[in-house]
N, C-alpha and C positions, 0 to 999 in steps of 0.2 A: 665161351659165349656168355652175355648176359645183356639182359633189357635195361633201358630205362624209360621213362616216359617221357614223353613229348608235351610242347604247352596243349595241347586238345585233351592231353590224356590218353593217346595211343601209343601203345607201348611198343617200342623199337626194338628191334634182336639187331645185336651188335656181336660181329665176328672178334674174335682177335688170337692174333699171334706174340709170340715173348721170345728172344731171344734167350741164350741161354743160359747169359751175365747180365749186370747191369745194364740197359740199353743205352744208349752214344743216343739216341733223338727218335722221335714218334714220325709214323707217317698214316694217313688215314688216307683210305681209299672212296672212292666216291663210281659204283659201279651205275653202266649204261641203259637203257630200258628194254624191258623185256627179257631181265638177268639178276642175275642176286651175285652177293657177293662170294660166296663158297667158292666161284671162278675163279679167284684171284690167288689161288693158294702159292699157286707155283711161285707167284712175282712175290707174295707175301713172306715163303718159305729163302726165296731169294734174299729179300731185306735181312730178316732176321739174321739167317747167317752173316749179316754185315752188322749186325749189333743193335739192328732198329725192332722199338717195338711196334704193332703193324693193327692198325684199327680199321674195320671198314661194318658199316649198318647196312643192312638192308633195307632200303629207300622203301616209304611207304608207298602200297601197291604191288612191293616186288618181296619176291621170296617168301621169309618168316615172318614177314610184317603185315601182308594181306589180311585185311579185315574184314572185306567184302568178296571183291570180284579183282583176280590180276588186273593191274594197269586201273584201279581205282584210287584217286588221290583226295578224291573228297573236298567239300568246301577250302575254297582258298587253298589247294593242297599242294600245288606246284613251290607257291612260298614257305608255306608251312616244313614240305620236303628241305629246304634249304634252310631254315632254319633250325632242322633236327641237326644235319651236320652242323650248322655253327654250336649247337648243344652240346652237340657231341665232341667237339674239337675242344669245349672249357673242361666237357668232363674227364677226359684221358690228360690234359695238362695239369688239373688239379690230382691226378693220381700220378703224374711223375712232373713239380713243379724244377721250372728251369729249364728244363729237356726244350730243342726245337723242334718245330710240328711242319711238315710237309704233306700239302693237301696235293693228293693225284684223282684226277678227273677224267672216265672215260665217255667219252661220247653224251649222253641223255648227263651225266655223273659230271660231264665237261663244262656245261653250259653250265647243270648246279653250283662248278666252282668259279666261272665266271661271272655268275650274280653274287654269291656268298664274300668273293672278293671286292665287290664294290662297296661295302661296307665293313668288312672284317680281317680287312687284307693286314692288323696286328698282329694278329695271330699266329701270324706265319712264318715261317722260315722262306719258303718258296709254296711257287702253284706247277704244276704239270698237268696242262691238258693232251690227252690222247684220243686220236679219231675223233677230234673239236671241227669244226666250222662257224661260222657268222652267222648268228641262229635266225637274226630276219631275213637274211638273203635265203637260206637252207627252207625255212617255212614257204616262205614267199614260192618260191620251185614246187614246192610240195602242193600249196594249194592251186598251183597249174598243173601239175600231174594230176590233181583231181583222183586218186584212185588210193589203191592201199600203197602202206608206206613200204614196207616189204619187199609188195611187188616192185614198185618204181626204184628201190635198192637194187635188184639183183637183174632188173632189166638191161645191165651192161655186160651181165654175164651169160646171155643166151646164146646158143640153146644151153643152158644150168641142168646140172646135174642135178641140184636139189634147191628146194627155195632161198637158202643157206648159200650159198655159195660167194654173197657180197662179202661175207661176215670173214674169210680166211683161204688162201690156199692149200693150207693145212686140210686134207678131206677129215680124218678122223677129229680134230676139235668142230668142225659142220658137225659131222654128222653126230658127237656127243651133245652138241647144242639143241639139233635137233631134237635127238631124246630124253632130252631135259625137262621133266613135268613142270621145273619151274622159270622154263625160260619160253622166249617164243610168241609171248603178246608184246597192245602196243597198247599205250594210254590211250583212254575212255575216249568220248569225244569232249567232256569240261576239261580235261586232264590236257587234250592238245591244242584248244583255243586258251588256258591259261599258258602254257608253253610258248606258245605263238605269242602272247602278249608279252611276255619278256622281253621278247629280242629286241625291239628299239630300245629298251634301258642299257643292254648291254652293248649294244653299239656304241654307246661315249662311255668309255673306262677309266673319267679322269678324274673318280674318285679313290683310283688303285693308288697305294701310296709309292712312289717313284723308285724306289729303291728295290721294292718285290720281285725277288728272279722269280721270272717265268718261262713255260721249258712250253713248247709246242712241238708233240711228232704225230706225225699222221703218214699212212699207205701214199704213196701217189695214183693206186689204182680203188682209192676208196670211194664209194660214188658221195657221199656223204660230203665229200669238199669239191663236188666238181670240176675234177682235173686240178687243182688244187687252187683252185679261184677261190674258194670260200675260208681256206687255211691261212692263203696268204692276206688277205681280206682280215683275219683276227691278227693276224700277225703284226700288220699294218697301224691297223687300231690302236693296239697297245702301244706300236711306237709314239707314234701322233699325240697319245696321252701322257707324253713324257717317259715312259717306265725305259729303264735304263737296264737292265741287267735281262735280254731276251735271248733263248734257245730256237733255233729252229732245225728239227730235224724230221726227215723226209727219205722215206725207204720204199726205192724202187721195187715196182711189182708188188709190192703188200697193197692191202686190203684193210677192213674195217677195224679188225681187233687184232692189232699188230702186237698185243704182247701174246696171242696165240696164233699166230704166224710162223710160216715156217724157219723163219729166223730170228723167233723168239728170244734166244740164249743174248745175238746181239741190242736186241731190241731194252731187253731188260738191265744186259750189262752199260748202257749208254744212259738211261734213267738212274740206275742203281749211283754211279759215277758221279751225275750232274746233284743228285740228293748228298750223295758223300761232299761235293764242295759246296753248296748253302748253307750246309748244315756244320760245318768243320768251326 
């Protein structure tokens, strides 16, 4: 693990993994809200053993990064968040120059790579967004549901076992989430009207450079794309803005955080694959 600073001057804890040779290409993770990156071990432990080295930061507000209160983003922080990974994405390519860089985005981590690629889509090798949806349509729901975001998550799943239940079929990765002292919030309320304000930028993607594979997999039972109206709906978009090299994979009966699902193994071996060929 190690920090760096941010343009405000807050300093980011950044995770990483090393394969056990020289690494074949970088992938940075971009985790979801209400979650830190330590999550990701398994997917990250996965990479490596494919020869990638394996970056992901704890977004400010989440995990190691808190400065205030979870789910505080602080002035301008939504942007600001998205500008730490583009930070972060020159500072790991200045430590292995040449190497390709693959940005994976889950959920809240998702949308940060769908605005981070409107301007920085160079960078990249490829994007994968996972448990993504069309963040002004997704908002737009949410300020009709009018209630906590959580609840109106897991309300597909009643009577639920536990508040958790949208998040995986897997009960034991709930119920470790659950007991996660650093998981389990949601951004402040400046933190969700900056989020909100994004979504119509991201809606036209047609400053994505045309050639960027992009990989989209989402649960079909995630409430999060609405029956996968709001999946298909990103999916859609990106065609429309020209981009030419698209993934779309879709896995019956999962749920929100499909790389802790209970068909993980496949969920990972399908990502791990589509990263081995952008990056080849």
């Amino acid at each position: 693990m190690f920090t760096f600073r941010s343009e405000d001057g807050l300093q980011i804890h950044v995770h990483a993994w090393a394969p056990d040779g020289p690494p074949r290409g970088l992938v940075q993770i971009s985790h979801g809200m209400g979650e830190h990156a330590a999550r990701y071990d398994h997917f990250a432990r996965a990479l490596t053993r494919r020869g990638y080295a394996v970056y992901a930061d704890d977004h400010r507000g989440h995990g190691l990064t808190v400065s205030h209160v979870p789910g505080h983003l602080g002035d301008d922080g939504w942007n600001r968040l998205v500008d730490d990974m583009v930070a972060l994405s020159e500072l790991i390519q200045r430590r292995h120059p040449g190497l390709p860089l693959v940005l994976v985005g889950h959920s809240l981590g998702s949308f940060a790579a769908q605005q981070y690629v409107l301007g920085h889509s160079e960078l990249l090798a490829g994007v994968a967004l996972s448990g993504t949806a069309a963040l002004d349509r997704l908002m737009a729901h949410l300020a009709e549901a009018d209630g906590d975001v959580m609840d109106a998550f897991n309300s597909a799943f009643e009577p639920a076992r536990t508040p958790g239940d949208w998040l995986s079929r897997d009960e034991a990765q709930v119920d470790a989430y659950l007991a996660d002292p650093l998981c389990g919030f949601t951004l402040d309320d400046q933190g969700m009207s900056d989020l909100a304000a994004a979504g119509e930028r991201l809606s036209t993607p047609t400053t994505v450079r045309p050639d960027l594979p992009v990989y989209v997999a989402v649960g079909d039972r995630d409430p999060l794309n609405r029956d996968l109206e709001l999946s298909d709906l990103v999916v859609r978009r990106y065609r429309d803005a020209g981009i030419e090299d698209i993934t779309y994979r879709v896995y019956p009966g999962a749920r929100h955080e499909i790389l802790n699902e209970t068909d993980r193994e496949t969920v990972e071996a399908d990502l791990v694959e589509w990263i081995e060929r952008v990056t080849a």
